[in-house]
N, C-alpha and C positions, 0 to 999 in steps of 0.2 A: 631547764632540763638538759640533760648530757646529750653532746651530741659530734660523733667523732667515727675517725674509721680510721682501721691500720692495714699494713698489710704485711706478712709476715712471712720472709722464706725459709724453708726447712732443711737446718744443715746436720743435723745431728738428729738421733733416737729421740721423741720427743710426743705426745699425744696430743692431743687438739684442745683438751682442757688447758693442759699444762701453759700450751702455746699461747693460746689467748691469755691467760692469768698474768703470764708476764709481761705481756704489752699494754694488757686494762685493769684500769680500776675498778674493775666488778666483782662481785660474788660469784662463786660457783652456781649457785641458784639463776642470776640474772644472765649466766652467760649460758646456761643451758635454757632458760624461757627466749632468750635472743634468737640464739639458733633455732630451735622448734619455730618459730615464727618468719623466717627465711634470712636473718642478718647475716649469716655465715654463706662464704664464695669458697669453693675449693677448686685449684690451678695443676693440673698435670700437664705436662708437654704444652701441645695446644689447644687443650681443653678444657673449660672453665665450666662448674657447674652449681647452683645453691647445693648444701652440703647440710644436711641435717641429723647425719650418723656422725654422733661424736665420740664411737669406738672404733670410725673411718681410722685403718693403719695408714700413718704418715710416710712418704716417701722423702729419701734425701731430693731436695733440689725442689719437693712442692711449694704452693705457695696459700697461704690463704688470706680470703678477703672478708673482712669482718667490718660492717657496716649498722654503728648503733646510733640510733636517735629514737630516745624517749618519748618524744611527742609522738612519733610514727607507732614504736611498739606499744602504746597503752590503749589504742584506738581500739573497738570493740566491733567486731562485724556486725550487722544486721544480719538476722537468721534466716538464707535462704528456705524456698520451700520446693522439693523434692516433687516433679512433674511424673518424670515416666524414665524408666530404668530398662534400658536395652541392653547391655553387660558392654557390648562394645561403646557404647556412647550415654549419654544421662539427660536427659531435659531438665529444667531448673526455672522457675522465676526468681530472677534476680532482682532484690530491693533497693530503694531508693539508697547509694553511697557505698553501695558493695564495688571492687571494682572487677574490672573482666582479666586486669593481668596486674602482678605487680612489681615491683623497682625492685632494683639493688638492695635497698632497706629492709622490704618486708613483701610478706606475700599472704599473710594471713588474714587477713580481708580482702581476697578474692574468690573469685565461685569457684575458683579451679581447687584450691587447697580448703572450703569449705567443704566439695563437696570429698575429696580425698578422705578428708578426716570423719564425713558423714556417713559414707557407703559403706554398706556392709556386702559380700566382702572388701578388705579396702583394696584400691586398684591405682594405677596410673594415671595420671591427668595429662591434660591436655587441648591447650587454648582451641576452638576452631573460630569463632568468630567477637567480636563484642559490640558492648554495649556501653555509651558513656556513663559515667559512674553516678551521674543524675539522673539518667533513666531506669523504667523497670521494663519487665517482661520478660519474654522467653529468650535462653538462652542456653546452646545446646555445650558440653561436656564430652572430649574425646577421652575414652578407656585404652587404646593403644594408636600406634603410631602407624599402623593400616589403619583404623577409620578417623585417626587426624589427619593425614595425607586426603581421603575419601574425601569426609566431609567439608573439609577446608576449598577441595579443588569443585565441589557444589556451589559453595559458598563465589566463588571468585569467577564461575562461569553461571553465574542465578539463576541452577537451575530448581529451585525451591519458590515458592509466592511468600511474603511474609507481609501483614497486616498489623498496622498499629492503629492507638487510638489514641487520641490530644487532646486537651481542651486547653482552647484560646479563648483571648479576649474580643470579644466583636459577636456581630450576630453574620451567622453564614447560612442561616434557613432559607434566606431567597433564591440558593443554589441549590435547586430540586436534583438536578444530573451531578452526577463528579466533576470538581473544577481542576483542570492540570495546570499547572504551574511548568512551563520550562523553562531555565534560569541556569545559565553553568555555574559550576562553584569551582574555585581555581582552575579556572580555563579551561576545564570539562565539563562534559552534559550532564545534565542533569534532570531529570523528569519525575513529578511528585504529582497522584492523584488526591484531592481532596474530596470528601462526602459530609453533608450536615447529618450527625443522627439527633442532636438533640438544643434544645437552644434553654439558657435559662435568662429571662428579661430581667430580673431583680440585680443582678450582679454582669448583666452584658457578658454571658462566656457561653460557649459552644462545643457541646461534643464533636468533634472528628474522626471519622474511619479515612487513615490516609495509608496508600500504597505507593509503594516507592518501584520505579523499573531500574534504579542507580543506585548506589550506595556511598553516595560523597561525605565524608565529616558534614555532621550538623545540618545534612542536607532538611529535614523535615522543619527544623527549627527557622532554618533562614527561610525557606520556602515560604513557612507560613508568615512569617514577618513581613514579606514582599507582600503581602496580598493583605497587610495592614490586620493580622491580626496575631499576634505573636501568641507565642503557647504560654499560657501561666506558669509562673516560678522561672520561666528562662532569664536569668539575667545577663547573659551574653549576646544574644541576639534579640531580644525581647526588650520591654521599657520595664528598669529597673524600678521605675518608682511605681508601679501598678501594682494595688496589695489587693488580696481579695478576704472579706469579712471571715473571721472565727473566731467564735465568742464573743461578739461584739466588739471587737477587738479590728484595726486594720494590722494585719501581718503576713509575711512574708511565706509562700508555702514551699512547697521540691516542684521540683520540673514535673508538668503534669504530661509523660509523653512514657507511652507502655508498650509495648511490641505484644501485643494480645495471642496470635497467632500465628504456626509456620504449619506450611504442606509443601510436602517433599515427597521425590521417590527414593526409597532409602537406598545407597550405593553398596551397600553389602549383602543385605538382606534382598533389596530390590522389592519392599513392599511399599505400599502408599501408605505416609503417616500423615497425618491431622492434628497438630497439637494444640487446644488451646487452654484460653486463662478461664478460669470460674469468672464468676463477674464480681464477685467480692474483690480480685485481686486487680480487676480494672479502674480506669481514671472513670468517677461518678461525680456528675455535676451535685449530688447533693448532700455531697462529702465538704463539696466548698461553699 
């Protein structure tokens, strides 16, 4: 599969099709599916930004960054599902491999440019938080750069509660109260509640309601692996070689770890929201 990137300054009258065409061996067709899908970088002064108007007028001295790889743009998103629509920001559950932002390459599998191209009207996006691209659940959508500022500076001062729910391997039913875990992860704190809601004997796995007071990488993942019970489908933190039965079958499933719920006081609105998942869209011990 092709896989290359140029970069091209503009010295002369010239369009962005034209531009590209002369440096790649693409189609007009593929080099307009390219850019629709974030390959295209455009360079003003000291300003760098994805570029996806390819009737954008060219300036002498601009520069563009065009960044193709096949494997990347044939990749198909999973179809988020649309939670609750507040014009300034979006809620969203985000599915197993969507990601929450994305490279140089492409951007068209993530929630941000899903959900851009799903709203009606369409509107601006905007990272506030994420989710690793293994996980599911809620995950909120800034519409301008007042409630990405907002929401963002909630997020990094926690003033929101956010509830997930795992299932691991092990049985965690003899833990009637919350079990906390504190464990730093890169030589910061770290604090994780765990709760048993459900145990299945047949296959040793465990529903988890766990609450997090920190937000470290992979905090809940390694958390739970400390306490010897690693979340299924984790194979970073988790025992790779642990499969759990489907179709008779031992095989390999996604990361079973959902962010179910968020409650927040909204920073613009200033009202108390409550989001959460239907339970069809939660980790179900008898799904596995």
């Amino acid at each position: 599969m092709k896989k290359f990137e140029c970069h091209i300054n503009i010295d002369r009258t010239i369009n962005i099709i034209e531009a590209l065409q002369i440096q790649c061996d693409l189609s007009v067709s593929e080099i307009k599916k390219a850019i629709d899908k974030g390959a295209l970088w455009h360079s003003r002064g000291k300003s760098t930004q994805r570029c996806r108007r390819i009737k954008k007028k060219l300036h002498l001295d601009d520069k563009l960054h065009f960044y193709f790889d096949e494997s990347v743009l044939s990749q198909i998103p999973t179809p988020a599902t649309l939670i609750a629509d507040l014009s300034h920001y979006s809620v969203w559950y985000k599915p197993y491999g969507m990601l929450s932002q994305g490279s140089k390459w492409s951007d068209h599998c993530t929630i941000t440019r899903w959900a851009q191209k799903k709203l009606l009207p369409e509107r601006a996006v905007f990272a506030v938080h994420r989710l690793d691209r293994a996980a599911t659940g809620l995950i909120l959508v800034a519409h301008s750069k007042q409630a990405a500022k907002a929401l963002s500076l909630m997020f990094e001062q926690h003033q929101l509660e956010k509830t997930y729910q795992v299932i691991v391997h092990g049985d965690h039913q003899q833990h009637p109260q919350p079990e906390t875990v504190e464990m730093e992860i890169d030589g910061k704190t770290a604090r994780s509640h765990f709760l048993c809601l459900e145990y299945q004997e047949k296959q040793d796995i465990s529903l988890l309601q766990v609450n997090i007071e920190t937000g470290r990488k992979h905090q809940i993942r390694i958390h739970a692996a400390s306490m010897g019970l690693p979340v299924v489908g984790d194979r970073l933190h988790g025992n790779a070689a642990e499969r759990i039965k489907l179709d008779n079958e031992q095989s390999a499933v996604d990361l079973q770890l959902c962010a179910v719920t968020l409650a927040f006081t909204c920073p613009i609105s200033h009202e108390e929201h409550i989001f959460s998942l239907p339970e069809t869209l939660r980790p179900q011990l008898s799904n596995l």
